[in-house]
C-alpha positions in Angstrom: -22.2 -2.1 10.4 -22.8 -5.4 9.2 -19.7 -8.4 7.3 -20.7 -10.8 5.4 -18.5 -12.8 8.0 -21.3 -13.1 10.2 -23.8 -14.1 7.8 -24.2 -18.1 7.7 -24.6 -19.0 3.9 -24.0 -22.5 3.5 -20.7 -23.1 0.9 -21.0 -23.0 -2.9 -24.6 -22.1 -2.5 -24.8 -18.8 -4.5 -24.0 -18.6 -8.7 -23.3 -14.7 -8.3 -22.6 -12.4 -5.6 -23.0 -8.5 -6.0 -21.4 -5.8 -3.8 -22.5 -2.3 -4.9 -20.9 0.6 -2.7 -20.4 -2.1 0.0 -16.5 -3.2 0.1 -15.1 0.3 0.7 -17.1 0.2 3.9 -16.1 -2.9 5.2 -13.8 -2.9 8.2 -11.7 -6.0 6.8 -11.9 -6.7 3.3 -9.9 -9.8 3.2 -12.2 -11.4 5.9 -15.5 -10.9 3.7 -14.2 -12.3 0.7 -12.9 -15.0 2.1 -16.7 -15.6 2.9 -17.5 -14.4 -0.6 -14.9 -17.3 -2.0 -16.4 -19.8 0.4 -20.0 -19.0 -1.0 -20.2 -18.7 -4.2 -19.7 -21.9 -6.8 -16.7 -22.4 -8.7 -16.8 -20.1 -11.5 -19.3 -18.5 -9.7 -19.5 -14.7 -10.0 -18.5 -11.5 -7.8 -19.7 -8.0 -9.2 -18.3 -5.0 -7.0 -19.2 -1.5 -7.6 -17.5 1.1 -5.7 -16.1 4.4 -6.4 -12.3 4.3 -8.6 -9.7 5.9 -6.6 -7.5 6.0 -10.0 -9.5 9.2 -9.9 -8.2 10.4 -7.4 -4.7 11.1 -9.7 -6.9 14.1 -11.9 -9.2 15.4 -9.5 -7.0 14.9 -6.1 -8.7 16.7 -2.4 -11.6 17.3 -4.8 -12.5 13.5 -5.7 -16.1 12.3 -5.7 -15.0 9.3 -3.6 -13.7 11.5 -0.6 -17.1 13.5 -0.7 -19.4 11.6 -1.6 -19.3 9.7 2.1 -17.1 10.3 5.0 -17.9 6.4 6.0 -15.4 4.6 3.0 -12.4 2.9 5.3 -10.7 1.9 2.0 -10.5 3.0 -1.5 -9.9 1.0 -4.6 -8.0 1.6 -8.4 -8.3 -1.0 -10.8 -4.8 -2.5 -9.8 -5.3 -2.5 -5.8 -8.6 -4.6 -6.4 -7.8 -6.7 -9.1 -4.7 -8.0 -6.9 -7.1 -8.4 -4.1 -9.3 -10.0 -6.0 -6.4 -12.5 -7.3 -5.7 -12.8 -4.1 -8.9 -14.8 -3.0 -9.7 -16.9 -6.3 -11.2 -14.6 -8.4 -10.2 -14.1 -11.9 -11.6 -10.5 -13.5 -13.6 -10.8 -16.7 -14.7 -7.3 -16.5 -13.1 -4.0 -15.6 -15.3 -0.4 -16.6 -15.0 2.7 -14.9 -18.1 5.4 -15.4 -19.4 8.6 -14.3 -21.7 9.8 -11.3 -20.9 13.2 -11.5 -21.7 16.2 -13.8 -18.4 16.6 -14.2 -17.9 20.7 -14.8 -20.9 21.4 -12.9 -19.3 19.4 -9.8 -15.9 20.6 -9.8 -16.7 24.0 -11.5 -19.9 24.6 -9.2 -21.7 28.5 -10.1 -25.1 28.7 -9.1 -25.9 31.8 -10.7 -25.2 30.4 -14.1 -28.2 30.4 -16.3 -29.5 27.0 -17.6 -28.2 27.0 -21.2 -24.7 27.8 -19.5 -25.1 24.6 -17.3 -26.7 23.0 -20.4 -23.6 23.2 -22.3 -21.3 22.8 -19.6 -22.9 19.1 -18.9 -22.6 18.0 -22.7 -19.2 19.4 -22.5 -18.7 17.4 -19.1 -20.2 14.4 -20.7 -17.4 14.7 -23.9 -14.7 14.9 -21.3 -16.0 12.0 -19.9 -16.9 9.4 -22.6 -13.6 11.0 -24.9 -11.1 11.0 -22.2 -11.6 9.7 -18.8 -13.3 6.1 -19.4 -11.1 5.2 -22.0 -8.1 6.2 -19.5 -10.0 4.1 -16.5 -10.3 7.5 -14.7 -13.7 8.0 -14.2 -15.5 8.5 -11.0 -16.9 4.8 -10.3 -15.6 1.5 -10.9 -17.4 -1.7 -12.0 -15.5 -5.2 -11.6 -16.9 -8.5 -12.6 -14.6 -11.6 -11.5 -15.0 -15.3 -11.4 -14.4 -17.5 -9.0 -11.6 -19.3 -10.1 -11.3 -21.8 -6.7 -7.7 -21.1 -6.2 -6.8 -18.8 -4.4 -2.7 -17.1 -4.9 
């Protein structure tokens, strides 16, 4: 597995820099973006998707995050990587969680359910979601948009 460590971008050379499902597999957060502040301009732009372990508090052992790869060394909330964001220069300007998941389907699984069962189950799912879960930033992914600020706390 790859760090951005050991990839030579000159400094200040990039206006945004995007990490989808990438810094929950990274060995050493703190190392890559510390490359990530040394790259991108002042008030440059970090976008990091990875999966919310705020989650994790409502759906516990069962969590998307611990299934959907057995390969994620470290799991985020909203708090753990907005510190760790602070912590490197980067101010965030957006914070959304979303869905992935079919949300009674997934933790309610029946196959032998016929489709207009499953049918309302996922608009159901979907009203738990949208109602409930985003607005409580408990949803199964998290999306974080930060600017470089170029100080770092």
């Amino acid at each position: 597995m790859g760090s951005l460590t050991s990839v030579s971008l000159p400094p200040q050379s990039a206006d945004i820099i995007t990490l989808i499902d990438v810094i929950e597999h990274m060995p050493n957060p703190d190392d890559d973006l510390r490359a990530v502040h040394r790259t991108v301009r002042n008030h440059g732009l970090l976008m990091i998707m990875t999966p919310n372990y705020d989650a994790h508090k409502l759906w516990g052992a069962k969590w998307h995050g611990y299934n959907a790869s057995f390969e994620h060394l470290h799991f985020f909330g909203r708090k753990s990587l907005t510190r760790l964001l602070a912590r490197w220069g980067f101010e965030v300007l957006y914070c959304r969680t979303f869905g992935m998941v079919d949300l009674l389907n997934y933790y309610l699984p029946n196959p032998s359910r016929s489709a207009r069962v499953v049918k309302v189950l996922s608009w159901l799912g979907r009203g738990l979601s949208n109602k409930i879960l985003v607005p409580l930033g408990l949803e199964h992914r998290l999306l974080m948009v930060a600017r470089q600020t170029g100080r770092r706390s």
